[in-house]
C-alpha positions as CSV (number, residue, x, y, z in Angstrom):
1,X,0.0,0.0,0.0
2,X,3.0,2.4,1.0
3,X,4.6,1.7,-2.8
4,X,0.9,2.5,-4.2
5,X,0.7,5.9,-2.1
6,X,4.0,6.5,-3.9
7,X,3.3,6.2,-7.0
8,X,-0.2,8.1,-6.6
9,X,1.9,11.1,-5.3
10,X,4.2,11.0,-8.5
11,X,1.4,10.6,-10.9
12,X,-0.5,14.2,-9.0
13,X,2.9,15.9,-9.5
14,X,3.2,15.0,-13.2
15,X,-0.5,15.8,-13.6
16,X,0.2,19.3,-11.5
17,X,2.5,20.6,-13.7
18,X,0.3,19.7,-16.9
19,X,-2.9,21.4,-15.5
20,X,-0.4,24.5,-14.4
21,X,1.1,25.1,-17.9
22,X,-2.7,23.7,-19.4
23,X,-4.0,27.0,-17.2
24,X,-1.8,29.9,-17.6
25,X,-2.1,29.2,-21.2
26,X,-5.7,29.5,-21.1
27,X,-5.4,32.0,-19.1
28,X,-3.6,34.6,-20.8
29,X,-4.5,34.2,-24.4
30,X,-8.6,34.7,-22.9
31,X,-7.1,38.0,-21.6
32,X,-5.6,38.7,-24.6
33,X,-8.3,38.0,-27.3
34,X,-10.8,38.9,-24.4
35,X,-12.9,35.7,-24.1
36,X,-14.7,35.3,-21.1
37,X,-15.8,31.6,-22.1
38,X,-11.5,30.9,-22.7
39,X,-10.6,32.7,-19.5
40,X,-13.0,30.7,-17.7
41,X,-12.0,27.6,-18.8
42,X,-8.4,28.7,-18.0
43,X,-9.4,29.2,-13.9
44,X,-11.2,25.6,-14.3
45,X,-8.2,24.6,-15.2
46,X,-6.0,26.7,-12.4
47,X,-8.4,24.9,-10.4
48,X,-7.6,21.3,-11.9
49,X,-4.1,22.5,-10.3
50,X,-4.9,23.2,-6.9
51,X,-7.1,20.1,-6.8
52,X,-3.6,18.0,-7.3
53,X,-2.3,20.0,-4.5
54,X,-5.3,18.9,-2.2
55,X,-4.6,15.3,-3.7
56,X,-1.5,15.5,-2.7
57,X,-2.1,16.6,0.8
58,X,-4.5,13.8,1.3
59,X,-2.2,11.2,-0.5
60,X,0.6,12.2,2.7
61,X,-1.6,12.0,5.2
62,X,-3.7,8.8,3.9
63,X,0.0,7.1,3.4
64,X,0.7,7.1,7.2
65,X,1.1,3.5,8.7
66,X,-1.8,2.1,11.2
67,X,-1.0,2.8,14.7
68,X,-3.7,2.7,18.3
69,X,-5.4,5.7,17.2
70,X,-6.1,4.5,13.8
71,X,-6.0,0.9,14.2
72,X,-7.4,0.8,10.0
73,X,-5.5,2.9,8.8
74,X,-5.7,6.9,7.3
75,X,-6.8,5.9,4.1
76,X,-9.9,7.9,4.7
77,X,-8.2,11.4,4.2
78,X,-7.8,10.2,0.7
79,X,-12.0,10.2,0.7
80,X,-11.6,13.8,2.7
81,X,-9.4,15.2,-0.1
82,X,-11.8,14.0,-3.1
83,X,-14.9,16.0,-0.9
84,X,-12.5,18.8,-0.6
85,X,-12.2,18.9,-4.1
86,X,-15.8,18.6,-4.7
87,X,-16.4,21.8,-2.6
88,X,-13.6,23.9,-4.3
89,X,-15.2,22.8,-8.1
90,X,-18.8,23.9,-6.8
91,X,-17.2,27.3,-5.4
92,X,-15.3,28.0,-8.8
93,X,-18.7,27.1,-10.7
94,X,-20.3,30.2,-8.7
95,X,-17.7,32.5,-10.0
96,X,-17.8,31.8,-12.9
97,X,-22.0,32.0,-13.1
98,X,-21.9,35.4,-11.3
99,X,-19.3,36.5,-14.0
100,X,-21.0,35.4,-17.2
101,X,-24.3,37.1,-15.7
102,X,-22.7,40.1,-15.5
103,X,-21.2,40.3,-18.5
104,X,-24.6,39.2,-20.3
105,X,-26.0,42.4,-20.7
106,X,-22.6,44.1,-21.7
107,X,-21.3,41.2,-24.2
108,X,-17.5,41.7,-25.4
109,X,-16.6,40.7,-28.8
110,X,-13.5,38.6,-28.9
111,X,-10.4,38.8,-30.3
112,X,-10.0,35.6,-32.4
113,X,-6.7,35.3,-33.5
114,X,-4.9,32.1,-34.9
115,X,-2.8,32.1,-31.7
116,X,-5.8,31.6,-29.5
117,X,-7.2,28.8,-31.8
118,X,-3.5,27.1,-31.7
119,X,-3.1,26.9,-27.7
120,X,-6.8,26.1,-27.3
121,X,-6.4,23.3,-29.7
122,X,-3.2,22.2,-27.4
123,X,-4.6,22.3,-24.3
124,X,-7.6,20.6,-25.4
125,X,-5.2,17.7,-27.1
126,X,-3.2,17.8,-23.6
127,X,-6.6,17.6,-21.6
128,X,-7.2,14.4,-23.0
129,X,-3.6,13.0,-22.4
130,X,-4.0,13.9,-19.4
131,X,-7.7,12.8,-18.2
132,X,-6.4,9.1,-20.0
133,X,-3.8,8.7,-18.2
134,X,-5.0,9.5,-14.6
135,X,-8.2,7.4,-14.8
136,X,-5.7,4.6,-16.3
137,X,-3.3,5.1,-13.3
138,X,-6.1,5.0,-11.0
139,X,-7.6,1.9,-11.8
140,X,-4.0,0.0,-11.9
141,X,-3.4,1.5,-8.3
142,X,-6.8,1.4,-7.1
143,X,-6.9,5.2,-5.7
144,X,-10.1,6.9,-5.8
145,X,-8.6,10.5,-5.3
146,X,-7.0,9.8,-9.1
147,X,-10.3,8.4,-10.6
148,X,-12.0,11.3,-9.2
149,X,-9.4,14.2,-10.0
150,X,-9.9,12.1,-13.7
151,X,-13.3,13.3,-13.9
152,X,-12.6,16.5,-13.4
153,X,-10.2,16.6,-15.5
154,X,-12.6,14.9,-18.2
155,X,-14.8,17.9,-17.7
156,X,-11.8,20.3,-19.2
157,X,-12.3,18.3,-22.9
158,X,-16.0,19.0,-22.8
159,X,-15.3,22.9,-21.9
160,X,-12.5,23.1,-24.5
161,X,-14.5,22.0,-27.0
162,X,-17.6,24.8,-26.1
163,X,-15.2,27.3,-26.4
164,X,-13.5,26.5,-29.4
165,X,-17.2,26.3,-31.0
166,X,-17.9,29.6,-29.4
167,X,-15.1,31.5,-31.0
168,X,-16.1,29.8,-34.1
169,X,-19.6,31.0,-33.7
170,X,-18.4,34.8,-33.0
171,X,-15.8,34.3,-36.1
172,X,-19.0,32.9,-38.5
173,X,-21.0,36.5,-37.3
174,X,-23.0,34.9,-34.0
175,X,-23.8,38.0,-31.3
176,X,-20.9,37.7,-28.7
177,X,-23.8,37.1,-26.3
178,X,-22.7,33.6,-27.3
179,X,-19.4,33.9,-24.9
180,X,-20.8,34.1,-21.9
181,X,-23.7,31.8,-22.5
182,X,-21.1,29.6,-22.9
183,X,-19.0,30.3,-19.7
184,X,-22.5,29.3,-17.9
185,X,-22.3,26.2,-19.9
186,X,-18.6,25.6,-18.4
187,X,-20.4,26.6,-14.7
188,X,-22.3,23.6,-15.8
189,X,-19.9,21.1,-16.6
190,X,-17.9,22.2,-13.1
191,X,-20.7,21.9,-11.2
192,X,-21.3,18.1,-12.4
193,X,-17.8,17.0,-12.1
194,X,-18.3,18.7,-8.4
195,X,-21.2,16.5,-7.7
196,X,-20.0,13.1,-9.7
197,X,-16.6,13.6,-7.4
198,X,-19.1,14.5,-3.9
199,X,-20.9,11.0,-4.6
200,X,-18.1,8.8,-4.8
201,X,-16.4,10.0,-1.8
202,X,-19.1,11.1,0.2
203,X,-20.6,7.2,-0.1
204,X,-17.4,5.7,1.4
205,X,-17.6,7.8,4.4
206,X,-20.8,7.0,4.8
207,X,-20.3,3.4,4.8
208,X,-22.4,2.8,1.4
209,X,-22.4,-0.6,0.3
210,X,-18.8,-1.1,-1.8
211,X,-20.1,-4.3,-3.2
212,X,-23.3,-6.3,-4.5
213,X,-24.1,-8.8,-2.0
214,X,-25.5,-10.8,-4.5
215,X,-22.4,-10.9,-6.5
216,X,-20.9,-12.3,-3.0
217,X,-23.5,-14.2,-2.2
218,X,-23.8,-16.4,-5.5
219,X,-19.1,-17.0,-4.9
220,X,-20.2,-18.5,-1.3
221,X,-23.0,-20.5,-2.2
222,X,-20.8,-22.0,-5.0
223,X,-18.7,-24.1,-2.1
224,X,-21.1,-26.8,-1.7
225,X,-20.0,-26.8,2.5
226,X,-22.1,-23.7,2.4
227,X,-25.5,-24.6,3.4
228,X,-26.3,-20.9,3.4
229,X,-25.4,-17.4,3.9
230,X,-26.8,-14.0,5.1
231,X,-25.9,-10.2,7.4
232,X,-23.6,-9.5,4.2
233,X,-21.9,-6.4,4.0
234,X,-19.2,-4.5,2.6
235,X,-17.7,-0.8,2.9
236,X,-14.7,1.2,2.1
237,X,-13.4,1.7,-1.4
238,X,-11.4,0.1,-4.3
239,X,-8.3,0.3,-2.5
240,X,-9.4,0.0,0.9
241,X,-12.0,-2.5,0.6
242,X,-14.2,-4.3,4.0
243,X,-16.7,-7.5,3.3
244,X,-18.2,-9.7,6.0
245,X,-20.8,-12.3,6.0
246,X,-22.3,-15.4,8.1
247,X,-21.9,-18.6,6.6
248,X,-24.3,-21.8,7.6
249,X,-22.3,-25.4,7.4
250,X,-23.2,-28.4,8.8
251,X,-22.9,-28.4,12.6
252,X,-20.5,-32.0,12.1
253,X,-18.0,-29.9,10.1
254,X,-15.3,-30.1,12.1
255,X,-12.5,-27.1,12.8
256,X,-10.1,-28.1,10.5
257,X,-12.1,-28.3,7.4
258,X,-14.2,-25.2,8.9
259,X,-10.8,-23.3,8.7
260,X,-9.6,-24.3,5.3
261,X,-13.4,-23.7,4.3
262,X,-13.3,-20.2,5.6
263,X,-10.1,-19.4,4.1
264,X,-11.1,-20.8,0.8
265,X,-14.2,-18.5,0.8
266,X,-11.9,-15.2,1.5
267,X,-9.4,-16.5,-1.4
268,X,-12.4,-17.0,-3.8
269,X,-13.9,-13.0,-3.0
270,X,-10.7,-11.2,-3.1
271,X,-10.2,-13.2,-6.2
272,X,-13.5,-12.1,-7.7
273,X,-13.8,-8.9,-6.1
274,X,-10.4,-7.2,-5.1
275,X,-7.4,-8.9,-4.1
276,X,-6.3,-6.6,-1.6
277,X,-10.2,-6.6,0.2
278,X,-10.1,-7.8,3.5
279,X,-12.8,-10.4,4.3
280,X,-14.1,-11.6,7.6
281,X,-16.5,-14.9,7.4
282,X,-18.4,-15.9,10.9
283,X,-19.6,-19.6,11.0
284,X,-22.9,-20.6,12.3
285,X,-24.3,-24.1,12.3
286,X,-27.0,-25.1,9.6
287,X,-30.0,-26.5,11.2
288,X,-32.3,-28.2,8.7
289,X,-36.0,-27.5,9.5
């Protein structure tokens, strides 16, 4: 787990610097040609940034070993720093909505130059890279703070895309009303990536069920020892995973073979479900009635 946290923290550094250079660009070529839609999606981008840096943060502490005060671990501030997130993208959509209101009644038309098309077209092409490569990352290392900061990332493709149709637009003759209409659209795709990211992370703290307990249920019932099985559950997330169940066996089983059964069981749901779950089965006698 240590080596995972690791590689997760080298991974949000690469990422940083991407979404830094990504924003600045952005940035100052929507100053430039005066896009409010391009500026816009340059701060959604600053804040791709700082949500690596609050990755980070919780990637250090979540990394700490188990000791008596946290007897499971700190993986949980991983969860913290994905709501964190969530919170900052739903503030930045605000801004940007008071902003484009304000400028709906005073449109400015935009200064389209081939410069601006150029570095939106780059950023856009580096948005992908980058959105790719940290969902990829965080499914091999099974961290949610990656997934997450993926979708939010994801959301900078669909923005790019609505501006680079929006200077189009104003190039072809449409009213530069069309600008900030479209930075309300980029408040739009914000917000969603804020609530995707809040439901994720906000279900693992709240101990939401992790897995099907039917998928469970039909990998027990498939040891034929098992006369039955019920008080499933399951918490935590892909990398820090918690199942337990009951399990009914013939009362004449005896402890060796109730042992090796148990352990077989646990093998058999990490295998199906996530080898580094850890799985608790509680015997109980099967009484035939």
């Amino acid at each position: 787990m240590e080596n995972s946290y690791k590689k997760v923290k080298r991974v949000l550094a690469v990422i940083l610097t991407a979404n830094l250079l990504v924003a600045a660009l952005k940035i100052v070529i929507g100053l430039i040609v005066k896009s409010t839609s391009m500026t816009a999606d340059g701060l959604h981008s600053m804040s791709d940034g700082s949500s690596n840096i609050v990755g980070l943060i919780g990637i250090i502490f979540a990394s700490k070993p188990k000791d008596d005060s946290h007897p499971y671990g700190h993986n949980k501030f991983e969860t913290m720093a994905g709501l964190f997130i969530s919170a900052m993208l739903f503030a930045a959509g605000v801004k940007i909505i008071t902003s484009a209101v304000s400028r709906l009644g005073n449109p400015v038309v935009p200064e389209i130059t081939v410069t601006s098309l150029v570095v939106l077209i780059f950023t856009l092409v580096v948005n992908i890279l980058v959105a790719v490569y940290e969902y990829r990352m965080g499914k091999v290392l099974g961290s949610q703070i990656l997934i997450a900061d993926s979708l939010h990332t994801r959301s900078d493709i669909y923005v790019s895309v609505g501006v680079l149709v929006t200077l189009i637009c104003v190039k072809l003759g449409v009213s530069p009303v069309i600008d900030p209409i479209a930075s309300l659209v980029v408040a739009g795709f914000i917000f969603y990536a804020a609530y995707e990211i809040f439901k994720g992370n906000s279900g693992v703290l709240v101990d939401k069920s992790a897995v099907d307990a039917e998928v469970i249920k039909s990998i027990v019932m498939s040891f034929e020892e098992v006369k039955d099985t019920h008080n499933i559950r399951s918490r935590g997330s892909i990398s820090d995973l918690y199942i337990d169940l009951h399990i009914l066996v013939d009362s004449e089983l005896n402890i060796e073979k109730s042992h090796r059964l148990v352990h077989d069981i646990e093998d058999a749901i990490k295998s199906a479900v996530n080898k580094n779950a850890q799985v608790i089965v509680h015997l109980e006698p099967y009484e035939d009635t």
